[in-house]
C-alpha positions as CSV (number, residue, x, y, z in Angstrom):
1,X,114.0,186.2,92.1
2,X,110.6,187.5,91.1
3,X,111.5,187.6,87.4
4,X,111.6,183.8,87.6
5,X,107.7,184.0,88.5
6,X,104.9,185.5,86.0
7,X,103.2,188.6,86.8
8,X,99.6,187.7,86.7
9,X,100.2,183.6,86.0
10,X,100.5,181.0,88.2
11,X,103.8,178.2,89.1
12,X,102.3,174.4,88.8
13,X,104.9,171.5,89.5
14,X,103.5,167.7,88.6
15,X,105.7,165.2,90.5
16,X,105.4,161.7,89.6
17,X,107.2,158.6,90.9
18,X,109.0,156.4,88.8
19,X,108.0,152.6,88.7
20,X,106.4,153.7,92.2
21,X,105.7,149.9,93.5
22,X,109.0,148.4,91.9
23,X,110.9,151.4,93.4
24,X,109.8,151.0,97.2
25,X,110.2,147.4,96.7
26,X,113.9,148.5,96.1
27,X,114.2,150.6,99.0
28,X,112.8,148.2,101.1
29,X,115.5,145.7,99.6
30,X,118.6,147.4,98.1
31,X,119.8,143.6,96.9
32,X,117.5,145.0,93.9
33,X,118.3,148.2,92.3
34,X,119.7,147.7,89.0
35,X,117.4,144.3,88.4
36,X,115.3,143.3,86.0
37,X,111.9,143.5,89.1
38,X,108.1,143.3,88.6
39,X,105.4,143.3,91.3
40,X,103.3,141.4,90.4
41,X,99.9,138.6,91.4
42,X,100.3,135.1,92.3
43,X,104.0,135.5,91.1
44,X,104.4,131.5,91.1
45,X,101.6,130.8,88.6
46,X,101.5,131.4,85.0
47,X,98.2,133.1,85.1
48,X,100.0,136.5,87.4
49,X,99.8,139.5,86.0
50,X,102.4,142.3,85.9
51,X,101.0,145.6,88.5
52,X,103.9,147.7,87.6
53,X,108.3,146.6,86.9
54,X,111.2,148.8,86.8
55,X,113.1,150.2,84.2
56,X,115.6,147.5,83.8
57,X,112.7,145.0,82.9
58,X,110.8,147.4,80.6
59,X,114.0,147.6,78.4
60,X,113.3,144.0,77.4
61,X,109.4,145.0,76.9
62,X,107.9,143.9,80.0
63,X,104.5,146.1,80.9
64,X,101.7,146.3,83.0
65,X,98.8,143.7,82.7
66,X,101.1,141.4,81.0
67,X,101.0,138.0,82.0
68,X,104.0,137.1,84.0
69,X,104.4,133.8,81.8
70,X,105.0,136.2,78.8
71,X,107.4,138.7,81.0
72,X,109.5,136.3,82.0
73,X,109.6,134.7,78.1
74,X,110.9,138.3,77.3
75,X,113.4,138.3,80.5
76,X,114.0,135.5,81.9
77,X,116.2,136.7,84.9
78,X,112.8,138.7,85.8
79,X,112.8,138.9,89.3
80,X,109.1,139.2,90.4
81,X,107.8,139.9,94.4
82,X,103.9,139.6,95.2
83,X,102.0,143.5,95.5
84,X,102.4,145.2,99.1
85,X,99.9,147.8,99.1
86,X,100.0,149.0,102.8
87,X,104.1,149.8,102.0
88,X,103.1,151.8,99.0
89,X,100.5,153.5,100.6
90,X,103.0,154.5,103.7
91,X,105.8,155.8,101.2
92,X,102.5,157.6,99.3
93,X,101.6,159.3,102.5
94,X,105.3,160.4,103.0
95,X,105.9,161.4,100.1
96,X,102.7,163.6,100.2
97,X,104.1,165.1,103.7
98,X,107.1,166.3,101.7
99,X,105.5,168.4,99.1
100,X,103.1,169.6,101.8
101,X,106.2,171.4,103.4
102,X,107.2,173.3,100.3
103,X,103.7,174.4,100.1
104,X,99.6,174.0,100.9
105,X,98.6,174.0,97.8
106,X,99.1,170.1,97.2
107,X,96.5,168.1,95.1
108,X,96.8,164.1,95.2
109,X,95.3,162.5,91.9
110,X,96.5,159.6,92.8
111,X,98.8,157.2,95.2
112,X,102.1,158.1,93.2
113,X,101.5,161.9,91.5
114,X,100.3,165.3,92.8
115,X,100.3,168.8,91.7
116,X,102.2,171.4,94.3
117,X,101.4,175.1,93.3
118,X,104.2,177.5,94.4
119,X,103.5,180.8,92.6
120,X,104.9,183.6,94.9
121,X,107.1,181.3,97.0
122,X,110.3,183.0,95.1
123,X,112.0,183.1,98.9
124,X,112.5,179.2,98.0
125,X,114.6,179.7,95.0
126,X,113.4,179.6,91.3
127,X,111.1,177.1,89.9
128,X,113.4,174.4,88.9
129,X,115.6,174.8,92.2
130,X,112.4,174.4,93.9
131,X,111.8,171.6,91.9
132,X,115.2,170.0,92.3
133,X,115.4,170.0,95.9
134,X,112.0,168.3,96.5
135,X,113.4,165.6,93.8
136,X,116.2,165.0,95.9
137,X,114.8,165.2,99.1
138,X,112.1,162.5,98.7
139,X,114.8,160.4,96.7
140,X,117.7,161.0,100.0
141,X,114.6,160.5,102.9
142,X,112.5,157.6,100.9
143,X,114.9,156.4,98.2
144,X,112.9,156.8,95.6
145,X,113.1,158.4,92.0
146,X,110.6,161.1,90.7
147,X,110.2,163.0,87.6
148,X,108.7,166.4,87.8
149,X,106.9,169.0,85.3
150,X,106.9,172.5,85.6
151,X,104.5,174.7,84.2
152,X,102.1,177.4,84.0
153,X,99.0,175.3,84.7
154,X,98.0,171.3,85.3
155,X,97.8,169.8,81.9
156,X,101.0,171.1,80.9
157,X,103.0,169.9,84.1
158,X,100.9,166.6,84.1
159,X,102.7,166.6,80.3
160,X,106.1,168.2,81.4
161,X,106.9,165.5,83.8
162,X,106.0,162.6,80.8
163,X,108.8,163.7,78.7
164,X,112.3,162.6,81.3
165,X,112.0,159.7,82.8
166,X,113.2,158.4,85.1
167,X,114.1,161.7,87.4
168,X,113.6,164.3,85.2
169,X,113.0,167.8,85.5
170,X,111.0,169.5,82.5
171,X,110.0,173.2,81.9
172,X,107.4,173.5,79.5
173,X,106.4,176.6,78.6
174,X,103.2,178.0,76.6
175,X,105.9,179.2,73.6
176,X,107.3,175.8,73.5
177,X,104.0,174.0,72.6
178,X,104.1,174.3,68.9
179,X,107.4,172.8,68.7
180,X,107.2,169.9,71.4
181,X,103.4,169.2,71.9
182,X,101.7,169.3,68.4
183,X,103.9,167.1,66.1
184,X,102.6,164.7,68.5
185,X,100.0,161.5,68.1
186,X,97.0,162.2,69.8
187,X,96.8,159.8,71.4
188,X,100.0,160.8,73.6
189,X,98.0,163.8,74.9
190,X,97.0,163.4,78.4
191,X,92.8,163.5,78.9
192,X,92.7,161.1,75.2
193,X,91.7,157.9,75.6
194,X,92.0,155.4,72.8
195,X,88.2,155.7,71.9
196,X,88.6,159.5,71.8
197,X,92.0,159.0,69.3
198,X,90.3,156.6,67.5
199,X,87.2,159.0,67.0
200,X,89.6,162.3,66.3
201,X,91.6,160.1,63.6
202,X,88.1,159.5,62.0
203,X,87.5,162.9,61.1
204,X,91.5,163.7,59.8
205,X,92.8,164.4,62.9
206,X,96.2,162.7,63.8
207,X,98.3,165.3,65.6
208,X,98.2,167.0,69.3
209,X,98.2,170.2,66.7
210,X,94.9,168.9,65.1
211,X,93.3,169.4,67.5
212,X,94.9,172.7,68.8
213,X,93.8,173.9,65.1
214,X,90.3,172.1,64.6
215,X,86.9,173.0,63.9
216,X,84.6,173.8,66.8
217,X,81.5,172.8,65.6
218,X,83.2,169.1,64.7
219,X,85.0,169.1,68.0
220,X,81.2,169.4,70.0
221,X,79.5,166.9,67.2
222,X,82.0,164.7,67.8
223,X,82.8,164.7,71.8
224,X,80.3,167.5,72.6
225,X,82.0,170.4,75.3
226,X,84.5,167.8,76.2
227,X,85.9,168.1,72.4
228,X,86.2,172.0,73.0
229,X,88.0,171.3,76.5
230,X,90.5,169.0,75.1
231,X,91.7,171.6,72.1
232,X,91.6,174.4,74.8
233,X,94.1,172.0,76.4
234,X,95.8,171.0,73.7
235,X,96.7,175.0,72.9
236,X,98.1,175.3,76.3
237,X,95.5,176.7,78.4
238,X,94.0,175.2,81.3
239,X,92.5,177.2,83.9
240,X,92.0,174.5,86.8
241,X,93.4,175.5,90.1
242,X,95.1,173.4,92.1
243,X,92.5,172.0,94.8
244,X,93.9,170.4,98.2
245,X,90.0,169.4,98.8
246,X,89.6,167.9,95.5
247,X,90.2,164.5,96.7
248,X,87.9,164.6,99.6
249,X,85.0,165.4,97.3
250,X,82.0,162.8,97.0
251,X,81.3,162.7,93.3
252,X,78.8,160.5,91.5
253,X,77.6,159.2,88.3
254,X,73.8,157.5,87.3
255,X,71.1,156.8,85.4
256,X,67.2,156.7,86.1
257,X,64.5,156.1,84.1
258,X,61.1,155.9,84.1
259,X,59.5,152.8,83.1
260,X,56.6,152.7,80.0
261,X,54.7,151.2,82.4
262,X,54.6,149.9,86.1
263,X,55.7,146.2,86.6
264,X,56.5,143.8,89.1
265,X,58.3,141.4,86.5
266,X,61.6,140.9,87.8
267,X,63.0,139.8,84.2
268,X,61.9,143.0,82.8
269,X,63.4,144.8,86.5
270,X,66.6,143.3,85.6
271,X,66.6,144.2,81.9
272,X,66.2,147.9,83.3
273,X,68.7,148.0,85.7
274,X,71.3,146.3,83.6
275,X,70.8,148.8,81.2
276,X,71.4,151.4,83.6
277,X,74.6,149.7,84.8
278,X,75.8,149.6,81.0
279,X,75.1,153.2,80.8
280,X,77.0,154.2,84.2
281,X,79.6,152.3,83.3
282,X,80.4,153.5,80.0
283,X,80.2,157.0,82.0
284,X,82.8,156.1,84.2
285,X,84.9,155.0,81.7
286,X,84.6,158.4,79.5
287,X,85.6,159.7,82.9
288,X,88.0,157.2,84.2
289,X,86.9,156.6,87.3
290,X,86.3,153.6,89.6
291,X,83.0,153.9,91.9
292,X,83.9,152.9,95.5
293,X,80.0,153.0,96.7
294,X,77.0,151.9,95.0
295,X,73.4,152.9,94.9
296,X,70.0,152.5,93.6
297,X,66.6,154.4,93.6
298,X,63.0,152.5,93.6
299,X,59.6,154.5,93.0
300,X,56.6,153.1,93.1
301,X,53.1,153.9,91.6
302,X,52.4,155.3,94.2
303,X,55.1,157.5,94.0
304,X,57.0,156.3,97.1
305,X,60.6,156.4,96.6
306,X,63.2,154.3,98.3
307,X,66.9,154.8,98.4
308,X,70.0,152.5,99.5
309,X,73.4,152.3,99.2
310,X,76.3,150.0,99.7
311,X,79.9,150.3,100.3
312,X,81.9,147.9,97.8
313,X,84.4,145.5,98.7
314,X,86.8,147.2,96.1
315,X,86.9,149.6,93.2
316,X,83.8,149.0,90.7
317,X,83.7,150.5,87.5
318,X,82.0,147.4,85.3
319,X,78.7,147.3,83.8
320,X,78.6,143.3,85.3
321,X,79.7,144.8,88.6
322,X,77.5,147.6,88.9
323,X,74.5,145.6,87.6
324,X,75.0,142.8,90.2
325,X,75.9,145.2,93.5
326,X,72.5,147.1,92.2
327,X,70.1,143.9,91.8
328,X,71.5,142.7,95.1
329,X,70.6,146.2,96.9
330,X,67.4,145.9,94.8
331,X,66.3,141.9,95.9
332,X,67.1,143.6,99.5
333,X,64.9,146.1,99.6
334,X,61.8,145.7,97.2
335,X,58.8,145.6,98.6
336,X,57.0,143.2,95.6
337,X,55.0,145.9,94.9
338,X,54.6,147.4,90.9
339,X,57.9,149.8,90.0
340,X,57.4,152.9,88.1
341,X,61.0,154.3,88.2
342,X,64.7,152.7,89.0
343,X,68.1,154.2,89.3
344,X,71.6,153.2,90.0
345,X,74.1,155.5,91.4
346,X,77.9,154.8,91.5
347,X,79.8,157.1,93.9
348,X,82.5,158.0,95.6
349,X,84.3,158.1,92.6
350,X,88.4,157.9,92.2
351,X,90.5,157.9,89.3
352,X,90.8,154.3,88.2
353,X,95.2,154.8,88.9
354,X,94.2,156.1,92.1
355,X,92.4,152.7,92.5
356,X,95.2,150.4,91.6
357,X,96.5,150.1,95.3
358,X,93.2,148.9,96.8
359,X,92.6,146.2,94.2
360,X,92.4,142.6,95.7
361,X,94.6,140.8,93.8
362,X,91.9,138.9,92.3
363,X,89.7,141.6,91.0
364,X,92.8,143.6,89.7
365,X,94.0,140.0,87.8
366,X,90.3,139.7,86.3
367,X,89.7,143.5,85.1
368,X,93.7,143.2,83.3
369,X,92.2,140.3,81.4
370,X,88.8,141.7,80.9
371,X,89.3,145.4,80.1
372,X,90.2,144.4,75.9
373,X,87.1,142.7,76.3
374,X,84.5,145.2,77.6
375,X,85.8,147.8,75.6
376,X,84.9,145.3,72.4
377,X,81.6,144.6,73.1
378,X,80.9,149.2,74.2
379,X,82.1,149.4,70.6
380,X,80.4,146.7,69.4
381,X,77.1,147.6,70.6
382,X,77.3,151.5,70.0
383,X,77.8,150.3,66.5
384,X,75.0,147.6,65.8
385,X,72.9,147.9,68.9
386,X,72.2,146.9,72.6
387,X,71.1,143.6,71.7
388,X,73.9,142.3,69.7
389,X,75.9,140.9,72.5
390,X,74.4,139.6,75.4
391,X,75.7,137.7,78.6
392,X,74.2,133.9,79.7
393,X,71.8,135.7,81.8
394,X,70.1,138.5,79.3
395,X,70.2,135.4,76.2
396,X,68.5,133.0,78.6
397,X,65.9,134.9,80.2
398,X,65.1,137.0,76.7
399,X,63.4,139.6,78.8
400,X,60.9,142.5,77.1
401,X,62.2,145.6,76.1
402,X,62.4,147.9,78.9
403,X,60.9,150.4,76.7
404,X,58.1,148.4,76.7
């Protein structure tokens, strides 16, 4: 059995759910299986939105954020059911239980996909028997379908369990990559966004092999060490362990700066801190994360420094959000006196998928519509400027330049 597991390398399953909310919707209600089925917001209004839909309704192009008017113009025996996030989470957490008792190395990225490391557990079989009975198992004890990568590290499982679905199995192997990973767009590689393809396809490259083949120097002018990450990705090598801990880790993102000069003019305060919220933002979306917690930092000239934090109500991960949770905490706890340095701080950070479940319906029916247009105005004003959009608020109160 040990000539199923590598030497010195290590064994990395991906297991992802299939249509995750449409599919416990089914085992909840076996009437379903086989139908056309979305989940979706305020499903007796034109204005829902699709969360997720089976299989049988993405064959007549049905897809997430779309509104349900549309979906049901392109099936109209669409069956659609309003979002039950605390079933999803229990089937999540059972699910979870399951790979735990194949092994303890288990990393959650998000409600419906995990990583399970089982190098040197050849006493349960080879790799794709191992893989094939937790398949079935969480499909015979939870009814649900699961596709599942296997692989020699994370990205390549994360991409392994892309290519069947629904409940696949897929080995993919560092000798397979120039035949099944590079004739690929870039912007089917996992970690490339459609900012970072559009960036890449700027400068020639087109392909998952591009990049494997590209320049250094362009890669780090163009995305800095992140450009050299992604090609060491795309030529198969990725040396991220898989971390149980991971998802219990407080991580953060910010900007500070200190002002040209002190002030106490709250249209020039709120020019600063909306900058900063622009800036996070756009950091959390190179990241793709969704800030759970937000903070913000005062000093004052004479060098006192005050720092609060608030819990959100939901997932942030706007540069409107973040401004207005900061100016609130801000209007809270400033003491009128002049301001020589501000900050903003979004933490407890979670992959925006990760997210999805603990969206009000509301918020999650907002940022669908929203996202085409935020990501507009980032390229927008990377291109021409900060000033050249601005909302009611900045073009009415025409504040100074926070540079002074």
């Amino acid at each position: 059995m040990k000539a199923f597991y590598p030497k010195n390398g290590r064994v990395i399953l991906h297991v992802d759910m299939n249509s995750f909310f449409a599919s416990v919707e089914m085992a909840e209600n076996p009437a379903l299986k086989g139908k056309p089925l979305a989940v979706a917001g305020n499903p007796k209004e034109r204005k829902g939105i699709i969360v997720t839909c089976s299989y049988e309704a993405r064959k007549f192009g049905v897809k997430t954020t779309m509104p349900v008017w549309e979906a049901k113009k392109r099936c109209p025996d669409l069956l659609i059911v309003p979002p039950r996030f605390d079933l999803y989470k229990k089937a999540s957490a059972e699910m979870f239980s399951i790979l735990r008792a194949y092994s303890p190395l288990v990393e959650p990225v998000s409600i419906d996909e995990g990583y399970v490391d089982i190098t040197g557990l050849e006493e349960l079989g080879t790799p794709p028997a191992i893989a094939e009975s937790i398949q079935q198992q969480i499909l015979a004890e939870l009814d649900l379908p699961s596709s599942i990568g296997i692989a020699p590290n994370k990205f390549l499982a994360k991409t392994a369990s892309d290519m069947k679905k629904p409940m696949g199995i897929t080995i993919l192997r560092k000798r397979d990559i120039p035949r099944l990973l590079w004739p690929r767009p870039l912007i089917e590689m996992h970690g490339v966004g459609g900012k970072t393809a559009e960036k890449l396809n700027g400068c020639g490259l087109f392909t998952i092999g591009d990049l494997a083949h590209a320049d250094d120097f362009l890669l780090k002018q163009l995305l800095g060490i992140r450009g050299i990450r992604l090609k060491e990705r795309a030529n198969g090598r990725d040396p991220r362990p898989v971390d149980p801990e991971s998802v219990n880790v407080t991580k953060s993102v910010g900007r500070m700066v200190t002002l040209s000069e002190d002030t106490e003019d709250e249209h020039r305060i709120d020019a600063v801190l909306k900058k900063l919220a622009d800036e996070t933002a756009e950091r959390m979306r190179k990241k793709e994360v969704a800030a759970t917690n937000v903070g913000i930092m005062i000093r004052y000239a004479d060098r006192k420094t005050v720092t609060r934090s608030k819990k959100s109500g939901g997932p942030v991960e706007t540069g409107d959000a973040l401004f207005q949770a900061a100016r609130t905490l801000f209007i809270r706890n400033w003491n009128g006196q002049p301001v020589r340095l501000l900050g903003i701080t979004a933490s407890g950070l979670t992959d925006r998928k990760a997210e999805a479940e603990q969206l009000s319906l509301f918020s999650y029916e907002e940022a669908a519509k929203k996202e085409p247009l935020y990501e507009a105005i980032s390229r927008l004003r990377k291109k021409f400027g900060e000033q050249i959009i601005q909302t009611g608020r900045e073009a009415g109160k025409r504040p100074p330049d926070p540079r002074g």
